[in-house]
Structures are given as structure tokens and as C-alpha cells.
C-alpha positions as CSV (number, residue, x, y, z in Angstrom):
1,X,235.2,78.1,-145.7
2,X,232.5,79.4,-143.1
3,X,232.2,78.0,-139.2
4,X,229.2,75.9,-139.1
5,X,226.4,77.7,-137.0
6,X,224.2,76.4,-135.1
7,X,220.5,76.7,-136.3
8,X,217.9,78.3,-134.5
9,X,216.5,75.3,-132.9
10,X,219.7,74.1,-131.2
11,X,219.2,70.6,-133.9
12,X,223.3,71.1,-134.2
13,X,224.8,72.4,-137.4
14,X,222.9,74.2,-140.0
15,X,221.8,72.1,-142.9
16,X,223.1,73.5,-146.4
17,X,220.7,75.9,-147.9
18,X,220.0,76.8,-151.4
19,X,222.7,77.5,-153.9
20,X,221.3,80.8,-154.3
21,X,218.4,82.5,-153.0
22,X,216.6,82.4,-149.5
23,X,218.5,81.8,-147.0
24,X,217.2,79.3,-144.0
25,X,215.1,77.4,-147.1
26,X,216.5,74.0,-147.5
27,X,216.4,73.8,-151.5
28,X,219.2,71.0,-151.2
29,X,218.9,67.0,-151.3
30,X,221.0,66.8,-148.6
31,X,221.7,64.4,-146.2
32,X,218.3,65.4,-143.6
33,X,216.3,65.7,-146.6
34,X,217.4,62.1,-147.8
35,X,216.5,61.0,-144.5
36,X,212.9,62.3,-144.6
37,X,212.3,60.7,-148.0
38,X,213.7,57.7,-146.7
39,X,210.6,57.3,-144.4
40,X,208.1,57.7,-147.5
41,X,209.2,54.1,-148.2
42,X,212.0,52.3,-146.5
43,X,210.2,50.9,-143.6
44,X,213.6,49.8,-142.1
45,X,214.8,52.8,-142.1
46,X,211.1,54.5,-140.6
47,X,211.8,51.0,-137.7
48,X,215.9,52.3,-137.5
49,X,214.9,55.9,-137.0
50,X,211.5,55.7,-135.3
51,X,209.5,57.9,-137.0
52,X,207.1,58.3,-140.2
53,X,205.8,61.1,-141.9
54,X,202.5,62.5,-141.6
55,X,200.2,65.0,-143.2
56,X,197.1,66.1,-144.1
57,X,194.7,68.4,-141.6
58,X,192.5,65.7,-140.2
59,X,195.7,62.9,-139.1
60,X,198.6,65.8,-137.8
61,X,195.3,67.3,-135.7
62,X,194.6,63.4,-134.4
63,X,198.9,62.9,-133.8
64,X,199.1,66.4,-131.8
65,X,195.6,66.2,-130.0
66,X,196.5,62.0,-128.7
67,X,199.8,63.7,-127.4
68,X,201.8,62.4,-129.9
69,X,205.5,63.4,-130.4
70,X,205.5,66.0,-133.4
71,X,209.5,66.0,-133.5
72,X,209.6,68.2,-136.8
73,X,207.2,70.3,-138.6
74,X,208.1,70.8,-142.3
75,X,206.8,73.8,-144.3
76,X,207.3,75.9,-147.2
77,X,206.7,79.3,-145.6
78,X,203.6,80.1,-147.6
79,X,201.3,78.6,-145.8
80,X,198.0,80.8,-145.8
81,X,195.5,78.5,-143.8
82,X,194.4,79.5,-140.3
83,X,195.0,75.3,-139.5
84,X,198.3,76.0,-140.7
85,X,199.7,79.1,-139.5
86,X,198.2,78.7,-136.0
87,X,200.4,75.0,-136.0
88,X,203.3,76.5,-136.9
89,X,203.1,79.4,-134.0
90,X,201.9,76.6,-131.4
91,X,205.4,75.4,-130.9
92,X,203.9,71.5,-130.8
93,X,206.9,70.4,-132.4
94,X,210.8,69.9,-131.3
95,X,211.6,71.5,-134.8
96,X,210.4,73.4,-137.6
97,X,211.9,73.6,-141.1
98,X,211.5,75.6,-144.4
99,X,212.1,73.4,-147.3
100,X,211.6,75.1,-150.7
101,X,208.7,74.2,-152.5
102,X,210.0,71.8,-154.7
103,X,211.0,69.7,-151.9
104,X,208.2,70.1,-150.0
105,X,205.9,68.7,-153.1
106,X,208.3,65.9,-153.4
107,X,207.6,64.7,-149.4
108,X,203.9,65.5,-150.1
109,X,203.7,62.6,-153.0
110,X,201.3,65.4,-154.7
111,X,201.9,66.4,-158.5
112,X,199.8,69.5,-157.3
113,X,198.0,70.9,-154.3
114,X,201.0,70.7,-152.1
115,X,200.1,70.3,-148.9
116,X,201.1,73.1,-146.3
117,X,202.6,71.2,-143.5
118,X,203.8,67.8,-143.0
119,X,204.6,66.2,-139.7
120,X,207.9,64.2,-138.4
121,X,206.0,62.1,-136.0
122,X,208.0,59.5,-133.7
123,X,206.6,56.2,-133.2
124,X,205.5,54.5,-129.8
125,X,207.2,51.3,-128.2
126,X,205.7,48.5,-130.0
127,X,203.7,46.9,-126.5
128,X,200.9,45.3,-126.3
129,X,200.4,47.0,-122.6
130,X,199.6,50.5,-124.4
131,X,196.1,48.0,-125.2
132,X,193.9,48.1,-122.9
133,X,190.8,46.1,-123.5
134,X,189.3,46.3,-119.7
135,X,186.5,43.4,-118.8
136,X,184.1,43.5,-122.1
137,X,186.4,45.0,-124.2
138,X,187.3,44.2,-128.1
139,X,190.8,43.7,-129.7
140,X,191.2,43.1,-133.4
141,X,194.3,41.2,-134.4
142,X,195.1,41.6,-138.6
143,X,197.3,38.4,-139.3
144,X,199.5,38.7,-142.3
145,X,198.2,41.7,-143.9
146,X,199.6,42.6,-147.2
147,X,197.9,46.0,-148.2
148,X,199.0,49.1,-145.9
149,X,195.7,51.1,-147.1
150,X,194.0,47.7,-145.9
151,X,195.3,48.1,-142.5
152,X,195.1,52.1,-142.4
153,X,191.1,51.0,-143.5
154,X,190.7,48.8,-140.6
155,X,192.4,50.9,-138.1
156,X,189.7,53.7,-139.0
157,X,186.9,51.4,-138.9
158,X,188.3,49.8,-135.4
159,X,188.1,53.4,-134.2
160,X,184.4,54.1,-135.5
161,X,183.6,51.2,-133.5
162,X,184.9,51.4,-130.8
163,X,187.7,48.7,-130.7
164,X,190.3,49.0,-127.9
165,X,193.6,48.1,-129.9
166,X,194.9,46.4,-133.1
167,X,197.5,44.2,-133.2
168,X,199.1,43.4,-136.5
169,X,201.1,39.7,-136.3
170,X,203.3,37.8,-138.4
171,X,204.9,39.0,-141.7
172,X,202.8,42.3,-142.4
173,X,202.3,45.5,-143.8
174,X,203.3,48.5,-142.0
175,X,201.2,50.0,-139.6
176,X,203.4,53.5,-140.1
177,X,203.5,53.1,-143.8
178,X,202.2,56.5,-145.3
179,X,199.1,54.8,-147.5
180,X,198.3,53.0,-144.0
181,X,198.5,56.5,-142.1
182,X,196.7,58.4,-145.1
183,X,193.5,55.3,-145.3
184,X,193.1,55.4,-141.6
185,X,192.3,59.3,-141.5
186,X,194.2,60.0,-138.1
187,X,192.5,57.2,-136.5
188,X,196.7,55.1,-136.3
189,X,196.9,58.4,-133.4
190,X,193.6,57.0,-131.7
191,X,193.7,53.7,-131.6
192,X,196.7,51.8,-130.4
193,X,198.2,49.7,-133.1
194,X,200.8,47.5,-131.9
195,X,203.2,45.2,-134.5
196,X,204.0,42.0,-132.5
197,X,205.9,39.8,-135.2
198,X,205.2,36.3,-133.5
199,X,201.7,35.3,-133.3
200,X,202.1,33.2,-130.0
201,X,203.0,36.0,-128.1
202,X,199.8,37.4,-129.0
203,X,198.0,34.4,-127.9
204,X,199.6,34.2,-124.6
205,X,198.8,38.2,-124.4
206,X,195.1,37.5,-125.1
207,X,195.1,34.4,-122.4
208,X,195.9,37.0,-119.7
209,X,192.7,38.5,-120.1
210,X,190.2,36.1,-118.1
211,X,187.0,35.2,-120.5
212,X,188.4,36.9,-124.0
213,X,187.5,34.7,-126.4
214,X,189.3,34.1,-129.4
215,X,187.0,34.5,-132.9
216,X,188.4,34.3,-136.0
217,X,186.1,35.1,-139.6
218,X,186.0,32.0,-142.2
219,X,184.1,30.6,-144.8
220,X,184.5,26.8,-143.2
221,X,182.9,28.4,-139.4
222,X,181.3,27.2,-136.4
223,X,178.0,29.6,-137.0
224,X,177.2,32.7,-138.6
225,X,178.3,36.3,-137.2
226,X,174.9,36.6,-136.5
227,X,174.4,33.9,-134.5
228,X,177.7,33.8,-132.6
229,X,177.7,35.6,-128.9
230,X,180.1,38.8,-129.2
231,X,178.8,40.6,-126.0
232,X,181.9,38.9,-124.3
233,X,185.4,40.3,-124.2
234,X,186.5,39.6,-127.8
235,X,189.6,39.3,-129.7
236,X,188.3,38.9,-133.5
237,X,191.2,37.6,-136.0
238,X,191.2,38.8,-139.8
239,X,193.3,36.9,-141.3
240,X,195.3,38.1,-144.7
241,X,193.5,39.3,-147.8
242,X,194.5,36.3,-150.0
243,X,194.9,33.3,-147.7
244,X,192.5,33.5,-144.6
245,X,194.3,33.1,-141.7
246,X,197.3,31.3,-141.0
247,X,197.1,27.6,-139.5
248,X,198.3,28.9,-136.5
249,X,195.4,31.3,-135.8
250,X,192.4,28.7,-137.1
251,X,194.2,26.3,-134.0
252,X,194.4,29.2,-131.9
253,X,190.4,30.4,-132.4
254,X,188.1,29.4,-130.0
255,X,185.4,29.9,-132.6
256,X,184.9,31.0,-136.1
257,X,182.2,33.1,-137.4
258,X,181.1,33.4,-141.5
259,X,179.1,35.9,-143.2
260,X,176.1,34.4,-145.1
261,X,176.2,34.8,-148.7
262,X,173.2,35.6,-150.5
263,X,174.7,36.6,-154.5
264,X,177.1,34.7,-156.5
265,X,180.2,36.0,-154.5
266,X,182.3,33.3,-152.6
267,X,184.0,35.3,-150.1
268,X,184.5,39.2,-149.2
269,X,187.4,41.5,-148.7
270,X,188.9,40.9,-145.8
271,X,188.7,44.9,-145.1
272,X,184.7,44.3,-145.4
273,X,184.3,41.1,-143.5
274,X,185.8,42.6,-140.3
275,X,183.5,45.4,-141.0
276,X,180.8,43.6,-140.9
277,X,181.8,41.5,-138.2
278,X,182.5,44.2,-135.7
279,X,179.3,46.4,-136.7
280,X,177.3,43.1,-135.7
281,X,179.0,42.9,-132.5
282,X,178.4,46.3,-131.9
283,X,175.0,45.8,-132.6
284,X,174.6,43.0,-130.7
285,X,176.1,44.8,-127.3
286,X,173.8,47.3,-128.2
287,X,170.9,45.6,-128.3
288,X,171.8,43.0,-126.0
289,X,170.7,39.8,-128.3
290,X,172.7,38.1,-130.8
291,X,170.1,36.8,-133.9
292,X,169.0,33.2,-134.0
């Protein structure tokens, strides 16, 4: 039997590689290998590890341009792109690694169009100091979401708008699951998006920040989106896609907001009514009048 080596990137001993043919191409399911797939959907293991897997142009650009930690960049040496090629000479990452194409399509979750690279990004501390909402800022807190593409969703829109942080409370969906990462388009890199599991630390958070109010979006509401004030400092609950929000939040909300109906339709997506909510904030601030 051989000594083990030391790979090129001083990550300790050098991983198995293929039974025959390249050599430095990872064609095994080895241990590492397991421990990247593990991350596609185990979130234990992504919480255990810290990290999550990204990829896609748009969201590895976002991870690397936030300064994001890119701890390994994965690749199956034929990359041909200039995105590509000029990411793998940047040196952005702790690691790089050639998995064989096989391997590489399994990670990717793509039957075809492999991607060319994805990303081994570590995850931030879980504080609600990386928010910072300053004196008229906006914080949008998802309470029990179910759907990871839901929160990805929101996460993007928070970003179009402007939001200063999302914080997602109680038993949720994970903001580092990949169809969370893949909805919010790189926007999980700009925005900070903080898990906070109990819902009164949340509160006492928001209480440290003088005048933020405390809105939450139901049907049963104090007035209209249009006709509520948002050009305060604002922390705007969206509660979970099935229930509303929790009994705990309606006591906690200062005031609740609805969205007239004008069709047949009872209620909206929960995605859509924070949409709608924050747009008409935005507007509001904007123009500097709420409707009457």
C-alpha cells in the first residue's frame, strides 16, 4: 500500500481517485463526496458542518462579491465559460476540486446542462446584530415558513426593496436549503437572513430599536395596507403559508394590515401578500403619503 500524500491544497490526505483513469479526478463516492451530498438535503448536517452548496452564475457572483467564504470550488475541468475559468484562476476559494462528471451532475441536481462550478459556501453566525435596520429602517420576519423556494422568493423580493434583514422564527424552512438559495437568485448573500428559533427573542430584539413598530398582514386587520402608516421604522410579520401567523405574533403586532379583495379569492399567498405589502410601503416612503 502507497503513503498517503498530501494534496495540493494542504486539505490533508488525498481523497481516493478513480479506479482507473485521470488521476486528481474524484470519480469515487467517497467519504468527502458523501459529505457534499449530504448538504443537498440533510439540513442537520448543512447546521453540523456549516455550510451549503451553491451554484449557478448569478448566486456564487453575489456569495464571492458580499465577501462571503467560498471554502471549496467544485468543478469538472471542462469548464469553457470566461465566468467560469476566470473563477477558478481567482483563487476566491480555500479549495478547488475536480470531480468527474458524473459526480459533478449528481451535486448539480441537473439530468442535463451540468453546471460548470458549484460553490462550498460557509454559513454566517446566526445574529440578529449582522441586521442592521438604522432609524427608518424595515425588517421582515417569516414566522413558520414551510416552503424553502417561499423563503428563497421573499429574500429576493426583500432585497428588490430594499429591506434591511429577514429573520426567519419558529419551526421553519431553511434559509441555506438549496431551492431557498436557487429562488432567492443570490439575493440569501445580500441580504442578511438570520434563523432565530424562538420568536420572543425576536420581539425583545425588535423592542431595542426605539419607534419600530410591529405590523403583521391578516385577513381579520386593523386597516388596509393602504391606509396603514409604513413610513416609520417597520418590522412587517408574514406569518406561514397555511396558518397565518402564530398566536404569539398576532399578541405581539402592534397593528395588522389586510389587502383588499376585489375577485372571488379569500386570501393570497403568503409569498404575494408581503410583496404587496412591502411595495406599498415602499411607495408610500416614496411618496411620502399613505392612501386614505
Amino acid at each position: 500500500m502507497r503513503p498517503t500524500r498530501r494534496d495540493d491544497h494542504g486539505g490533508g490526505p488525498r481523497r481516493p481517485g478513480p479506479r482507473a483513469g485521470r488521476p486528481g479526478v474524484l470519480a469515487s463516492r467517497n467519504a468527502r463526496f458523501q459529505q457534499w451530498e449530504a448538504l443537498l438535503d440533510n439540513r442537520t448536517k448543512r447546521q453540523r458542518l456549516g455550510q451549503f452548496l451553491v451554484q449557478g452564475v448569478r448566486p456564487i457572483t453575489q456569495a464571492v462579491e458580499h465577501g462571503w467564504t467560498v471554502q471549496t470550488l467544485l468543478h469538472d475541468g471542462s469548464a469553457t465559460s470566461r465566468w467560469a475559468t476566470e473563477l477558478l484562476r481567482a483563487g476566491i476559494a480555500e479549495d478547488q476540486v475536480r470531480l468527474s462528471p458524473d459526480l459533478l451532475r449528481d451535486l448539480s441536481q441537473k439530468d442535463e446542462d451540468t453546471v460548470e462550478v458549484i460553490a462550498v459556501v460557509r454559513m454566517p453566525p446566526d445574529d440578529l446584530d449582522r441586521i442592521d435596520p438604522g432609524p427608518t429602517g424595515v425588517i421582515v420576519i417569516l414566522d413558520r415558513p414551510v416552503s424553502p423556494g417561499n423563503v428563497g422568493s421573499l429574500i429576493r423580493t426583500c432585497d428588490a426593496l430594499g429591506v434591511s434583514g429577514v429573520v426567519v422564527t419558529g419551526h421553519a424552512a431553511d434559509v441555506y436549503d438549496p431551492k431557498s438559495v436557487r429562488a432567492s437568485r443570490g439575493s440569501v448573500f445580500a441580504v442578511p437572513a438570520v434563523r432565530v428559533p424562538a420568536p420572543a427573542d425576536v420581539v425583545d430584539w425588535v423592542r431595542t430599536h426605539p419607534g419600530m413598530e410591529i405590523v403583521g398582514t391578516s385577513e381579520d386587520a386593523d386597516s388596509t395596507v393602504w391606509a396603514h402608516d409604513f413610513r416609520g421604522p417597520t418590522a412587517l410579520v408574514v406569518g406561514n403559508e397555511t396558518t397565518g401567523m402564530s398566536a404569539f405574533w398576532q399578541e405581539a403586532c402592534d397593528r395588522t394590515v389586510s389587502i383588499p379583495m376585489v375577485g372571488s379569492a379569500s386570501s393570497l399567498n403568503a409569498t404575494v401578500a408581503a410583496s404587496i405589502t412591502l411595495y406599498e410601503l415602499v411607495r408610500q416612503r416614496s411618496e411620502g403619503v399613505p392612501r386614505r
